[in-house]
C-alpha positions as CSV (number, residue, x, y, z in Angstrom):
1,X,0.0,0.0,0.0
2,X,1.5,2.9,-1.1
3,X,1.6,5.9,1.4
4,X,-0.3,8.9,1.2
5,X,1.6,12.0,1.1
6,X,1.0,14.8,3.8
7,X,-0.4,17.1,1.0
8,X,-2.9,14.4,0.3
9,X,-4.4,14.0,3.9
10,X,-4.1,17.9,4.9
11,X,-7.3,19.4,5.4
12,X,-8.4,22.9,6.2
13,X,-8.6,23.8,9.8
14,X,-11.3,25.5,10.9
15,X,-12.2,28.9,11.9
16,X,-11.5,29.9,15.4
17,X,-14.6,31.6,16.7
18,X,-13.8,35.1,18.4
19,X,-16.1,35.9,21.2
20,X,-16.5,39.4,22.5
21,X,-18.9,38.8,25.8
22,X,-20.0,35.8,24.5
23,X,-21.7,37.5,21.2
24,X,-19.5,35.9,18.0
25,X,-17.7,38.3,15.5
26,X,-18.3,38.5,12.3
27,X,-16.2,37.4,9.3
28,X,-13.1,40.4,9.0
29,X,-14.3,41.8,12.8
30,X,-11.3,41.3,15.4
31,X,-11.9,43.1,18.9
32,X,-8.6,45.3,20.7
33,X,-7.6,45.1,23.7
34,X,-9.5,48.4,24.8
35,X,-13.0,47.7,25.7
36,X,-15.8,48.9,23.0
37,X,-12.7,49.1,20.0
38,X,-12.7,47.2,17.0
39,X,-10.7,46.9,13.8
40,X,-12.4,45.6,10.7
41,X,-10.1,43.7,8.1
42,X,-10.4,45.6,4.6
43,X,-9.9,43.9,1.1
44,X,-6.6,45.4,0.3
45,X,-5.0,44.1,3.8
46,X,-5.3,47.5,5.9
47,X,-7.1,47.5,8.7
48,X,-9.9,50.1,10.0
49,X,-10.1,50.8,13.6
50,X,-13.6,52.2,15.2
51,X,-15.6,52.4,18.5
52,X,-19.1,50.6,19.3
53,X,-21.2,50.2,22.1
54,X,-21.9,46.7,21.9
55,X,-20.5,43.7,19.8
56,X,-23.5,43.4,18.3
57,X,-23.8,46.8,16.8
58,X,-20.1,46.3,15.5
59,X,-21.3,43.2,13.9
60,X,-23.9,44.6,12.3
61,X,-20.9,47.3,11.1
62,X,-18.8,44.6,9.3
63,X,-21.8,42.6,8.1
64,X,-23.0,46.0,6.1
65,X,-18.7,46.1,5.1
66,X,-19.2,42.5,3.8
67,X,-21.5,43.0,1.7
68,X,-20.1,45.7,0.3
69,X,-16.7,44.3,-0.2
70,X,-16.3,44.6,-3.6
71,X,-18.5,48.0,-3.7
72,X,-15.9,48.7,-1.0
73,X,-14.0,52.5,-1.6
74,X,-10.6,52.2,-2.2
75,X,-8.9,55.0,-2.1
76,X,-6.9,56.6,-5.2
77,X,-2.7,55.3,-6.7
78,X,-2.1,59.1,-5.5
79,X,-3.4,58.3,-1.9
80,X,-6.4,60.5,-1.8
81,X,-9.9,59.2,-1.4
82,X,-12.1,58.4,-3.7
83,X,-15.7,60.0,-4.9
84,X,-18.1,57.7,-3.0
85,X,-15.6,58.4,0.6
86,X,-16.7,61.4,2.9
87,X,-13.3,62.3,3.1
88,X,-13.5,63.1,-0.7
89,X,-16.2,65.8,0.0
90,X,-14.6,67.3,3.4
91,X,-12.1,70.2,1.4
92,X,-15.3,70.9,-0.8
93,X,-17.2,71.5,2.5
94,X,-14.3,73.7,4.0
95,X,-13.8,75.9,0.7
96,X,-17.6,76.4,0.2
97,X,-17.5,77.4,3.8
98,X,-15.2,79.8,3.4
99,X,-16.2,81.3,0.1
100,X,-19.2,82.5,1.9
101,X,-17.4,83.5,5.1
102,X,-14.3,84.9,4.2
103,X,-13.4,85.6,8.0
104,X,-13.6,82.1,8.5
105,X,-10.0,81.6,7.6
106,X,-9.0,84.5,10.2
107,X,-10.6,82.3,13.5
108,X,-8.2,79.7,15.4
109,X,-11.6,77.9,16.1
110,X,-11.8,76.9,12.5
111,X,-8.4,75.5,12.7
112,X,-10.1,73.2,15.4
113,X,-13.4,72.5,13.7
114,X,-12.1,71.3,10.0
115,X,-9.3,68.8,12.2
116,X,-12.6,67.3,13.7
117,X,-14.2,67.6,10.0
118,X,-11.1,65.6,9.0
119,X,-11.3,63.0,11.7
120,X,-15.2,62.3,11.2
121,X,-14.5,61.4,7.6
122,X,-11.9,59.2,8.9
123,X,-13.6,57.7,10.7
124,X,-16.9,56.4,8.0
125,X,-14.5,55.9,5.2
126,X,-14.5,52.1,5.6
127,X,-18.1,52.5,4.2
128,X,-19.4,54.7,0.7
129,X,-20.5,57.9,1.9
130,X,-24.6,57.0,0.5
131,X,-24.3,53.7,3.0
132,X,-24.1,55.8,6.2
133,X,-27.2,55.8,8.1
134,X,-28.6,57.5,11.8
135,X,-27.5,53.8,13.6
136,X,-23.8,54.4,13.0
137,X,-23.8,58.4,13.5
138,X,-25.0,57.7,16.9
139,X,-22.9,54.6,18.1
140,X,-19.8,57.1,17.1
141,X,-21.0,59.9,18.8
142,X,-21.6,58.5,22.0
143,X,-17.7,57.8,22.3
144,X,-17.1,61.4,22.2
145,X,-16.5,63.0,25.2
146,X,-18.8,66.0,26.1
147,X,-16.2,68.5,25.1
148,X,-15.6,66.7,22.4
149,X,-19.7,66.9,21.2
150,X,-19.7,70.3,22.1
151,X,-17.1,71.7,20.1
152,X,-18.5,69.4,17.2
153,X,-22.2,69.8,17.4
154,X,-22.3,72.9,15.3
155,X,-20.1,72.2,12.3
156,X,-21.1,69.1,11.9
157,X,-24.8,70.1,11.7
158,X,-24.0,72.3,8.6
159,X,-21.6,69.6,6.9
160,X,-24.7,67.3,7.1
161,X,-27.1,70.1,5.7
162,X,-24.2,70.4,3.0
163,X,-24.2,66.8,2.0
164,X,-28.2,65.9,2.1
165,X,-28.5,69.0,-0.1
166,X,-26.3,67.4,-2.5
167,X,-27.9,64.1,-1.8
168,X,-25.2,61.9,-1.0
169,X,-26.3,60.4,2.1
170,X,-30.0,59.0,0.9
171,X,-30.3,56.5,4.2
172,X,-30.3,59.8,6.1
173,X,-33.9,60.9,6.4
174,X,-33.5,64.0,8.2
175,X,-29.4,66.2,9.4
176,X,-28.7,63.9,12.7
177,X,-27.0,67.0,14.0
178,X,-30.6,68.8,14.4
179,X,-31.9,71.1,17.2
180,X,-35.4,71.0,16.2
181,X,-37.9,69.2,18.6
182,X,-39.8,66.9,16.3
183,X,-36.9,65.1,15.9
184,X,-34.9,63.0,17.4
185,X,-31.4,64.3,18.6
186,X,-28.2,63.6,19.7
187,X,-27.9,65.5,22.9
188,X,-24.6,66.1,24.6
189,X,-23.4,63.7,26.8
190,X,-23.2,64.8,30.6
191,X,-20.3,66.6,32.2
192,X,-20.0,66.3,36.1
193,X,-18.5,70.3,35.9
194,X,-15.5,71.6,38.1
195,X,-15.8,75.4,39.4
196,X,-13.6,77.6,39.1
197,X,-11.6,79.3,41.9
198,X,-12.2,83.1,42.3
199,X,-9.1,85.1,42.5
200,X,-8.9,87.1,45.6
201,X,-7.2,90.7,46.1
202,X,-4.5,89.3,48.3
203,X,-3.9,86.1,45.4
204,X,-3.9,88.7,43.2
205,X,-1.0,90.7,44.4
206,X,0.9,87.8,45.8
207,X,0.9,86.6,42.0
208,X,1.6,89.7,40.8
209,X,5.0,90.1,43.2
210,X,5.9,86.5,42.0
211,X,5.6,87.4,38.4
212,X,8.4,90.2,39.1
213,X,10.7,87.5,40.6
214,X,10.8,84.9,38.0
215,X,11.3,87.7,35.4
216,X,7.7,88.2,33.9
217,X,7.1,92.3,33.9
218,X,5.1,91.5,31.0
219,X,2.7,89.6,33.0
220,X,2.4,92.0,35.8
221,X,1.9,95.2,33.2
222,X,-1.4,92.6,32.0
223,X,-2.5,92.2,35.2
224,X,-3.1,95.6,36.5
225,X,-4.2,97.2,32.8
226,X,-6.8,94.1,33.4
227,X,-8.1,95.2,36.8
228,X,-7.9,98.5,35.6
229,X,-9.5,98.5,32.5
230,X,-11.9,95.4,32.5
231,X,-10.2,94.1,29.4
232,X,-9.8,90.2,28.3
233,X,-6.2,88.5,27.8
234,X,-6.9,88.9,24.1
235,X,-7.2,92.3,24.0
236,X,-4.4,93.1,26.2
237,X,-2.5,91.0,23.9
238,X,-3.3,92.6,20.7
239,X,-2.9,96.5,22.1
240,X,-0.6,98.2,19.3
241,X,1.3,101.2,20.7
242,X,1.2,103.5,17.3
243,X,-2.7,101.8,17.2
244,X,-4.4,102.2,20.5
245,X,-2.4,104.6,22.3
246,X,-3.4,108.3,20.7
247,X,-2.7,111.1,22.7
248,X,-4.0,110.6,26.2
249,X,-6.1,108.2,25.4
250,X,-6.3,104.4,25.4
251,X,-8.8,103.1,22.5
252,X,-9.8,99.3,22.0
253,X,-12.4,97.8,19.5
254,X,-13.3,94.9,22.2
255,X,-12.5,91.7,20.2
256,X,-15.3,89.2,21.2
257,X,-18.0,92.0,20.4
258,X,-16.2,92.3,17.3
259,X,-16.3,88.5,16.3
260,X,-20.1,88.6,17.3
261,X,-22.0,91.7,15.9
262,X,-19.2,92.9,13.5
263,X,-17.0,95.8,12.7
264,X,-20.4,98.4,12.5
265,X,-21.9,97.5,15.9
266,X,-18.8,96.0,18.1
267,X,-17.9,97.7,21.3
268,X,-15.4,100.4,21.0
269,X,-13.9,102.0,24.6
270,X,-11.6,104.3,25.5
271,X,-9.9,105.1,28.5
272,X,-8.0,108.4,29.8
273,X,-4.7,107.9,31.2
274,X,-4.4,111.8,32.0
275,X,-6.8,111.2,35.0
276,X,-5.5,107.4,35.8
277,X,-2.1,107.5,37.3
278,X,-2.1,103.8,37.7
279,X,-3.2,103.1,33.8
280,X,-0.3,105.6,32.8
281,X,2.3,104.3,34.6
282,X,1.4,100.7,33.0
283,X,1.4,102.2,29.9
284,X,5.1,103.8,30.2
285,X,6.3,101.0,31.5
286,X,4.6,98.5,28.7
287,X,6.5,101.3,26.4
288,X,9.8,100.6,27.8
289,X,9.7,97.5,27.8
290,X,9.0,97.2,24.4
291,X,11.8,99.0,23.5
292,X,14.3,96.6,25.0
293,X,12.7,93.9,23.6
294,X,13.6,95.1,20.1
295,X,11.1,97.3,19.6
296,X,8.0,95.3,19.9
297,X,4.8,97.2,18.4
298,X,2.9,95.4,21.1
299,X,2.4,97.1,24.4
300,X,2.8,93.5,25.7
301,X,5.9,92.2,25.0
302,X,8.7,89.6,26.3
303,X,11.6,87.5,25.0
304,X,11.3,84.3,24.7
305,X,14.4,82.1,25.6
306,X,13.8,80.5,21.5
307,X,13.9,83.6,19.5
308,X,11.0,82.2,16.6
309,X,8.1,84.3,15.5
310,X,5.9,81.1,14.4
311,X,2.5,81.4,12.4
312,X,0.2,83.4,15.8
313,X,2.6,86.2,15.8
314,X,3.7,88.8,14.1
315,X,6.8,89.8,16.1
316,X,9.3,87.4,18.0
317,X,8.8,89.3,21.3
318,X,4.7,89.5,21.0
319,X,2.9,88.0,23.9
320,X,-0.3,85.4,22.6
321,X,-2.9,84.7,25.4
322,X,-2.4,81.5,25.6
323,X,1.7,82.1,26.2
324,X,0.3,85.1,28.5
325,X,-2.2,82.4,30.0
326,X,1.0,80.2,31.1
327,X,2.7,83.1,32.5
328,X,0.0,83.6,35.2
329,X,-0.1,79.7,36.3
330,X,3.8,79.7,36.7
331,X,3.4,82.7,39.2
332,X,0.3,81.7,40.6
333,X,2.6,78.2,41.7
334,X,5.6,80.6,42.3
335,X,3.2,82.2,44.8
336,X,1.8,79.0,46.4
337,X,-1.3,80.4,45.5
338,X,-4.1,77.9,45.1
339,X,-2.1,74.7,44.6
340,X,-4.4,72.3,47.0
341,X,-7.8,72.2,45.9
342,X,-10.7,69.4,46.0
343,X,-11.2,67.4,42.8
344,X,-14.2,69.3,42.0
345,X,-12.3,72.9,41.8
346,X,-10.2,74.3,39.2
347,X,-7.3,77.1,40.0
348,X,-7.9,80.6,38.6
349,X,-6.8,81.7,35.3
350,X,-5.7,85.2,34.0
351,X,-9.2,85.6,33.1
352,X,-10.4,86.1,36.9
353,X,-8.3,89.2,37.1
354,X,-10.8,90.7,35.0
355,X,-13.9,88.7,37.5
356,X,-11.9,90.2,40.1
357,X,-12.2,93.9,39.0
358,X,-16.0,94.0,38.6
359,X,-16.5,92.9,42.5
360,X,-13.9,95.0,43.4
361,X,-16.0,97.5,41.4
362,X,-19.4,96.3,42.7
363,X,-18.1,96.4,46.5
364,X,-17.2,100.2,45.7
365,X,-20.4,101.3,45.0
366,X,-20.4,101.4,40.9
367,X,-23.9,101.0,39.1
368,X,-24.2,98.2,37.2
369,X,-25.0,99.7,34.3
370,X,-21.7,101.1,34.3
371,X,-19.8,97.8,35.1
372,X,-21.4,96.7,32.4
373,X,-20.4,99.2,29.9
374,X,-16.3,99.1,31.3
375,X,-16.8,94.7,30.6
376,X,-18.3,95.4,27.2
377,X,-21.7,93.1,27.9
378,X,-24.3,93.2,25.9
379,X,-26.5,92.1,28.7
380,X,-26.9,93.0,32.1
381,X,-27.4,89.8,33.4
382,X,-24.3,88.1,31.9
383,X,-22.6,91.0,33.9
């Protein structure tokens, strides 16, 4: 008898189920090793990682992929993706949006919003852009965090007005992203919220002191024009000496009212340092300062140990808020002020200087009217 070969009695082993709480994957769906992550095996080899409640929504995720599998988008030779991929339409989305709103471009928000445009078509481009439907939307967006949904909400409710107009995503019935009550939304998911620390008088000048020892003038000339003058960290940072100093006078369009109601009705103040000895002295010194750090055009002004202007400024010596905002935590821990609190409390930030000088102003006496008008409101009760 002559013997069989090994070739001849080999036989296919089988499968190995994968169990993911004791629900079965389907063909191409592997789990991770985080809870509720998956990666789903695509024709060409690559893999596609995504989030899901439950197994049995991801299953239902690859099975729709399966069946598509030779529908299935592959992206371009040159790397970009293809027509029937969201991540195809995302630029059009961002350059129609800007067309219409040529400020757009000018706001570090929209930075933030098209990197989460980018990431959402990521994240359906396992799947042709008309195969999305409400089911998938939502097991996504209830992996987001509540910032995350927050800063998202918005934009993405206009993208999907964008793309239904167009009608690309026909298993949509109605935006998913809609406010309106007839509907059924996608609220935010809950935030257990920390408060944040008021800045007393005596915090305030022991961070102040400390700025002065660990070489931040710059800081301490932000602080007081804020008490003084009411004014945000963004518009302390912007002040241009040959701008918004004219004679006697300070002068500020108030940013914020600006992005909000526009060039023709944004707050505009002024303030005289001929009768504010305080706000004068500020002002020299900011001037000084300047020049010894080469002749800044901001008032604020301070040089940095790496001498690089970068893309948020226009001078190497300029002070941004968010650089100005890390100058006030290193003195506030300099000053050992506020550096043991509960879980549920937050430290101040520079902005409470400014919280600080309207109950400084309220305990004096001031109408609130008038408080109002010095914190550029447009309502008395946000005051």
């Amino acid at each position: 008898m002559n013997a069989l070969t090994n070739k001849e009695y080999s036989v296919a082993r089988p499968k190995k189920v994968r169990l993911v709480d004791g629900v079965a994957l389907s063909d191409n769906l592997y789990s991770t090793k985080r809870d509720n992550y998956y990666r789903y095996l695509r024709p060409d080899g690559t893999w596609k990682y995504f989030t899901c409640a439950s197994p049995v929504a991801a299953n239902r995720i690859a099975d729709d992929a399966n069946n598509l599998r030779d529908q299935e988008p592959t992206k371009r030779k040159d790397g970009a993706p293809s027509r029937d991929q969201l991540s195809y339409y995302i630029p059009k989305y961002k350059a129609y949006r800007e067309s219409i709103d040529p400020k757009l471009g000018t706001k570090q928000s929209w930075g933030n919003r098209c990197y989460a445009l980018v990431g959402l078509g990521k994240q359906f481009d396992s799947l042709p852009i008309g195969r999305i439907d409400r089911e998938q939307i939502t097991n996504w967006w209830l992996t987001l965090t509540c910032h995350q949904q927050k800063q998202r909400h918005a934009e993405f409710r206009r993208l999907f007005n964008w793309l239904m107009g167009q009608g690309l995503c026909p298993r949509l019935e109605y935006n998913p992203f809609t406010t309106a009550d007839d509907k059924p939304r996608l609220y935010l998911s809950g935030n257990k919220g920390k408060a944040r620390v008021r800045l007393s008088i005596e915090e305030f000048w022991a961070t102040y002191h400390a700025a002065g020892n660990i070489g931040y003038p710059a800081l301490q000339i932000a602080m007081g024009i804020s008490l003084i003058t009411f004014m945000r960290e963004g518009d302390i940072c912007s002040l241009i000496i040959d701008e918004n100093l004219k004679d006697d006078l300070l002068k500020k369009v108030i940013g914020k009212s600006y992005a909000q109601k526009g060039s023709a009705n944004a707050a505009r103040l002024s303030w005289d340092q001929s009768g504010d000895t305080l706000l004068r002295q500020l002002i020299q010194r900011g001037k000084e300062l300047s020049m010894k750090n080469m002749r800044c055009p901001n008032l604020i002004s301070h040089m940095p140990k790496q001498r690089r202007k970068g893309k948020t400024k226009t001078h190497i010596c300029q002070v941004t808020p968010r650089r100005l905002g890390d100058m006030f935590m290193a003195a506030r821990i300099e000053a050992g002020v506020q550096t043991s609190l509960p879980d549920e409390r937050t430290p101040s930030t520079f902005h409470e200087v400014r919280s600080l000088a309207s109950k400084l102003a309220i305990d004096a006496g001031h109408e609130m009217k008038d408080i109002q008008l010095a914190m550029a409101h447009g309502d008395e009760s946000t005051t």
